[in-house]
C-alpha positions, 0 to 999 in steps of 0.5 A: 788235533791231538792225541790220546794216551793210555798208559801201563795197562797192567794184564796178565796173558798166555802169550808165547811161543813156548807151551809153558807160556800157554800154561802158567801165562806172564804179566804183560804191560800195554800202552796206546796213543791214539792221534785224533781230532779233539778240537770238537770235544774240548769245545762241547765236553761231550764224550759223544765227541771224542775217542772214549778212552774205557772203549779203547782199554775194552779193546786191548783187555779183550785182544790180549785174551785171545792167545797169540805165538807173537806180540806182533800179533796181538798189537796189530789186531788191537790197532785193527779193532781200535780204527775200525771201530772209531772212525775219528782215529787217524792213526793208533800205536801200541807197545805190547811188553811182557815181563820178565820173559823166560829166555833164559836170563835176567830180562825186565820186559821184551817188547814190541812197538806197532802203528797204523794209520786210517790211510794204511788200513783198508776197509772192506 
């Protein structure tokens, strides 16, 4: 087993329940671990073996492009994509962090952390 991590996705999106949000959009930071079975992969060095991890950043670029009200929105269709389309995963999580949000005081980041295992999830 191990794990695979990508860390500080630096996005900019237009999520948010406030219209301006969804006009002027905010600097976002994702990160993800995904737990798999690398053991084939560290033997053959074959990408064919393992989870590639530019699948993984096309995943959350593409989720964070589609506009959502709720951080926990978008992180749950990420983790969703990421175990649908990599049957090697057992379990995924995402942190979704926006900067700097506009709740009217000096605040870093608001963020929100979800998993999901393969065994939660059911496939139709």
């Amino acid at each position: 087993m191990g794990k695979i991590y990508l860390k500080n996705i630096h996005l900019y999106a237009f999520h948010g329940c406030m219209d301006e949000e969804e006009k002027i959009g905010s600097d976002y930071i994702v990160n993800v671990v995904v737990k798999t079975n690398l053991d084939v992969s560290s033997k053959t060095d074959n990408l064919h073996d393992t989870v590639d991890y530019v699948a993984l950043h096309s995943i959350v670029k593409k989720e964070m492009k589609v506009r959502a009200k709720l951080l926990e929105h978008v992180a749950d269709r990420i983790l969703k994509i990421i175990l649908e389309e990599h049957p090697g995963v057992e379990k995924a999580k995402v942190k979704v962090a926006k900067r700097n949000p506009p709740i009217g005081g000096n605040v870093e980041e608001v963020a929100i952390k979800r998993e999901l295992s393969r065994s939660a999830l059911k496939f139709d």
